[in-house]
TISEKE-534069 format. One record per residue (C-alpha): residue number from 0; residue in one letter; x negated, y negated, z negated. Coordinates in Angstrom, 3 decimals, padded with zeros to 6 digits. Each point is the difference from the previous one (the first is absolute). Layout:
N
[NUM a [X Y Z]]
...
//
This chain:
181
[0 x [-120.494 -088.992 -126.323]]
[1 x [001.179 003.584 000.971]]
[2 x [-001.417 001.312 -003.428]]
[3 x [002.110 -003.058 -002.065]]
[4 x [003.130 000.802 001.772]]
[5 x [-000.805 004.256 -000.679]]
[6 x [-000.877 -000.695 -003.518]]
[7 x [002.707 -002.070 -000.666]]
[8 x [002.222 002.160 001.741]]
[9 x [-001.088 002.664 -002.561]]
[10 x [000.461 -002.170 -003.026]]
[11 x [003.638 -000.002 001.039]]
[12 x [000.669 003.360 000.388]]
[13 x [-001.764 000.970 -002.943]]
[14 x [001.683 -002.454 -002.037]]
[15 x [003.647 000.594 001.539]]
[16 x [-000.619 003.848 -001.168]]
[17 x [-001.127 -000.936 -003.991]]
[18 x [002.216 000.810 -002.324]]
[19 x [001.753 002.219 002.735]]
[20 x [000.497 004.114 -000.878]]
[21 x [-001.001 001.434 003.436]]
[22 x [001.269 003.198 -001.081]]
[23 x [003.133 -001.185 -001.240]]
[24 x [002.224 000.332 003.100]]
[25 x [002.556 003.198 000.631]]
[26 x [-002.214 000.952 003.028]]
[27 x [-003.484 000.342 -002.320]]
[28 x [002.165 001.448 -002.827]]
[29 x [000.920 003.070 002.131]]
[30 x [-003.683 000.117 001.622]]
[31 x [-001.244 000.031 -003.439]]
[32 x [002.134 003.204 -000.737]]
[33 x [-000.368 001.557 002.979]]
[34 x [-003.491 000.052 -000.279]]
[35 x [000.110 001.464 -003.450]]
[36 x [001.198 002.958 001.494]]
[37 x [-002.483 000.056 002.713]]
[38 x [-002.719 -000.275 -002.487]]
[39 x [001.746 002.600 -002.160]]
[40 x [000.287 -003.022 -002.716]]
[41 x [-000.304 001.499 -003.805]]
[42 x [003.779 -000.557 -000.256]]
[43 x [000.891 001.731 003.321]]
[44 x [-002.734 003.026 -001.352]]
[45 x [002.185 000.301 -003.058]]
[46 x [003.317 000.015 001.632]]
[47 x [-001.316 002.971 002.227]]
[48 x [-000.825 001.843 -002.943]]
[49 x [003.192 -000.393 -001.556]]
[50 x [001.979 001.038 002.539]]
[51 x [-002.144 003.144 000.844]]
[52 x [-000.520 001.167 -003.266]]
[53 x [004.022 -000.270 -000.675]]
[54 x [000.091 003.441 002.503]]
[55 x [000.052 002.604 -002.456]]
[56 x [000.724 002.048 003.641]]
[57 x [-003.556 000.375 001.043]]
[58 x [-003.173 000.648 -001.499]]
[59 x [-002.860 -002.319 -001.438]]
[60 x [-002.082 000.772 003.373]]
[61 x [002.643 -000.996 002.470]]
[62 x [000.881 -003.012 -002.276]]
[63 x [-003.605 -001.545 000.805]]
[64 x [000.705 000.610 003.588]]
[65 x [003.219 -001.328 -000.263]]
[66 x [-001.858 -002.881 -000.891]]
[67 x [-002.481 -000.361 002.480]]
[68 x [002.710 000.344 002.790]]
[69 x [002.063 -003.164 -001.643]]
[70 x [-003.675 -002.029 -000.695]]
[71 x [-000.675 000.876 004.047]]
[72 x [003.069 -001.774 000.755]]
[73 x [-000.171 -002.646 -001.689]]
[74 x [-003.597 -000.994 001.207]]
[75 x [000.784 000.632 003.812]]
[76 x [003.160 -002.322 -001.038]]
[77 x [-000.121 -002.983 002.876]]
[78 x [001.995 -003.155 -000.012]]
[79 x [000.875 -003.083 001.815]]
[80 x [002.041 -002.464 -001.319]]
[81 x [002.979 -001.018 002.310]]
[82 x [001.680 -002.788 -002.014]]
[83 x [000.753 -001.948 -003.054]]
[84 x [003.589 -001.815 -000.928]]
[85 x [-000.064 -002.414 -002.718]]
[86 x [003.482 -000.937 -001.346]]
[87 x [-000.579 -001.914 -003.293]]
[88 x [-001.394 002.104 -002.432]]
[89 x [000.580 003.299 002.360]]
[90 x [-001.715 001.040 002.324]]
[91 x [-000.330 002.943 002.608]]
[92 x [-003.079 001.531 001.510]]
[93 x [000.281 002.590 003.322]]
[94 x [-002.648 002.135 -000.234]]
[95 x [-000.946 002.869 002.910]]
[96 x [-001.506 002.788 -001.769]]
[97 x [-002.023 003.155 001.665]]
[98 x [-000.329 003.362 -002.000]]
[99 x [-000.728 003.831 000.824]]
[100 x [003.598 001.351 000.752]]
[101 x [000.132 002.039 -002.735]]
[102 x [003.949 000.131 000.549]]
[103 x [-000.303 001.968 003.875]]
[104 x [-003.238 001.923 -001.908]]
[105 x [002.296 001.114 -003.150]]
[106 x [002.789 001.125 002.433]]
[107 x [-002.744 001.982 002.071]]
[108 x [-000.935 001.540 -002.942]]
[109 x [003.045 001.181 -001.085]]
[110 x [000.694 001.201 003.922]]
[111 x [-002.633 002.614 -000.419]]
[112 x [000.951 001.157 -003.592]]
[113 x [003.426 000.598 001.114]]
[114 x [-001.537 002.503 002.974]]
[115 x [-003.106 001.158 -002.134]]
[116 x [001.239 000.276 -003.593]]
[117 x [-001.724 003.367 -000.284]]
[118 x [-003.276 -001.761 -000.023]]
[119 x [000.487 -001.738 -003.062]]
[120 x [001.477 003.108 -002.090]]
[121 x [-001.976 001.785 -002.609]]
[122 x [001.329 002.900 -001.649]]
[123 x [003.083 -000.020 001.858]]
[124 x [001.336 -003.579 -001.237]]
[125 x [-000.737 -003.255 001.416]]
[126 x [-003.066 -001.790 -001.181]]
[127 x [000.465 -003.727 -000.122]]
[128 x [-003.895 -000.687 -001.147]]
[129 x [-000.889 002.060 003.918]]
[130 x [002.816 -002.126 001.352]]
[131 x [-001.723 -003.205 -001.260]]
[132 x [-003.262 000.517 000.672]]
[133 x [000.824 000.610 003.688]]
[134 x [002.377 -003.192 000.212]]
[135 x [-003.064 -002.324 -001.502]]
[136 x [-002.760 001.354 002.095]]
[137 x [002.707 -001.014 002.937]]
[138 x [000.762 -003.564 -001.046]]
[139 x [-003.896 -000.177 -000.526]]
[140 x [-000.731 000.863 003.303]]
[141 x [002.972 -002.078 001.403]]
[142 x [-000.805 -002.747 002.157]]
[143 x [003.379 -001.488 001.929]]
[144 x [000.810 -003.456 -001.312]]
[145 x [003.344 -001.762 -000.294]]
[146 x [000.504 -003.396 -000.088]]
[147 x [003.148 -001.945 -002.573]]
[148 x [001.121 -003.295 -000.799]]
[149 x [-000.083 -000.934 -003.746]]
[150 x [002.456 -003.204 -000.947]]
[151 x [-001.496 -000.764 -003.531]]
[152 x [001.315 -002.136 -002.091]]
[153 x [-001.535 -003.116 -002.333]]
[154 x [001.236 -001.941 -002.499]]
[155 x [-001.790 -003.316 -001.493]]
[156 x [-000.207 000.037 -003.865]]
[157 x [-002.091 -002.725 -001.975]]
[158 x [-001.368 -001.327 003.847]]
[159 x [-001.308 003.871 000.482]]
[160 x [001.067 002.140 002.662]]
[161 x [000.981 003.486 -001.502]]
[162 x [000.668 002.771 002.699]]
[163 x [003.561 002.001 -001.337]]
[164 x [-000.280 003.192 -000.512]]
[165 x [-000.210 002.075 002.857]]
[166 x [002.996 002.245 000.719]]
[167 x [-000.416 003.733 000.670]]
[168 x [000.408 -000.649 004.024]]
[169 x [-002.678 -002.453 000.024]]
[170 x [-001.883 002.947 -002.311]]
[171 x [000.399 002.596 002.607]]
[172 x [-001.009 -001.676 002.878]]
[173 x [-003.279 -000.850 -001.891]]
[174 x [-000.485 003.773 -000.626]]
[175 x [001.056 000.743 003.432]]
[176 x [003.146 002.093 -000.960]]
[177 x [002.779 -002.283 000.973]]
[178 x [002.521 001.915 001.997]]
[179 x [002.078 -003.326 000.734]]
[180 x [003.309 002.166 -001.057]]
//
């Protein structure tokens, strides 16, 4: 009797979820994109290299490290998601997000070069290629996390939850740079 009432039990859920988009909720939508960052999705891989190799600043060498530091915070990305609002076709989803700090490291950084600019001179003038290389083997080594709060957005088109398009706040705190001015 047991095994009846479990396997019809079964039937019920199973057939209460057909025709049912388990991923098609605001919540799974901004899982879903969250974890193409932590898997360093192909899309997420290409909008790293666009944004690196737009530094005409620094050198090829320190671009691919440049890299590596923004890929190692993206895969030590955590998340838990605090809440979802649904209003209609809208919807909200809080999100706590933990990152490497790379705002406190940055302004570390630039601490010391303001006290120790002579070490990154060569031939009497400031060499911003020295500078660099020092300020990426520092975020690589960095370890201090910060935690922020993302409020993303999602709109419902065609019965599809879309996430909007995330604003350069919500950005920053994913690269760890927010400065919450």
């Amino acid at each position: 009797m047991k095994k009846i009432i479990l396997i019809i039990f079964s039937l019920l859920i199973v057939g209460c979820s057909i025709g049912k988009d388990l991923t098609n909720t605001p919540t799974k939508q901004v899982e879903v994109m969250l974890s193409k960052y932590q898997t360093l999705d192909e899309d997420v891989i290409e909008n790293i290299n666009e944004v690196v190799n737009k530094k005409e600043e620094i050198n090829n060498k320190n671009k691919e490290e440049y890299k590596n530091v923004i890929k190692k915070q993206y895969q030590n990305l955590t998340y838990e998601i605090k809440n979802e609002t649904v209003d209609g076709e809208d919807a909200v989803v809080e999100v706590e997000i933990e990152v490497f700090d790379y705002k406190t490291a940055l302004k570390e950084i630039e601490e010391y070069r303001k006290k120790h600019e002579e070490e990154f001179y060569e031939d009497e003038k400031f060499d911003n290629n020295k500078f660099t290389e020092y300020k990426l083997k520092k975020l690589k080594e960095y370890k201090e996390r910060v935690k922020y709060t993302l409020e993303l957005d999602l709109t419902k088109k065609d019965d599809k939850w879309i996430l909007d398009n995330l604003s350069s706040e919500e950005k920053s705190k994913i690269e760890g740079t927010y400065d919450g001015a």
